[in-house]
N, C-alpha and C positions, 0 to 999 in steps of 0.2 A: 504494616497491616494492622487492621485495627479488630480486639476481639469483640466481636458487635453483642453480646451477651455481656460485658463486663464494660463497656468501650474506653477499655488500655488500651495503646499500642502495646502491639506483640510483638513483634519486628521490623526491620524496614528492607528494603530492599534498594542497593545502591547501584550507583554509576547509569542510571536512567537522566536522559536532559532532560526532559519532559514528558512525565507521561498523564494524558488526561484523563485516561480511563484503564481499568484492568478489566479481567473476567479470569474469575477462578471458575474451575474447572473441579472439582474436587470427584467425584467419580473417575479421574485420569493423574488426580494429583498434580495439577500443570496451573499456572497461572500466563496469561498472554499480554501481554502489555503495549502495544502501540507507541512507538517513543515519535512524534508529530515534528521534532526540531531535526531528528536524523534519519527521517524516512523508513523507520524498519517498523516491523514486528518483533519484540521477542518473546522466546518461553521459556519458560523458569520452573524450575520444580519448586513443587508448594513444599514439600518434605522438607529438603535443606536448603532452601533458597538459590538451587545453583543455575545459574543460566544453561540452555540446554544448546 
């Protein structure tokens, strides 16, 4: 993740094969990731990074 005020990478978030796009959610804390090579959705807390 990248801080778009500073733009560092903040963190990353792993074991994704491909994801082409996110959407954070920050009003729920959640980010949603679309991974396109294995068919899912997932969510992720934006807080500690943990898949949900």
């Amino acid at each position: 993740m990248v801080d778009t005020r500073s733009g560092r990478v903040d963190s990353r978030l792993a074991g994704f094969s491909w994801p082409y796009r996110i959407l954070i959610v920050e009003k729920h804390g959640l980010v949603v990731i679309p991974d396109l090579r294995l068919d899912v959705v997932r969510f992720v807390r934006l807080g500690d990074r943990t898949e949900l």
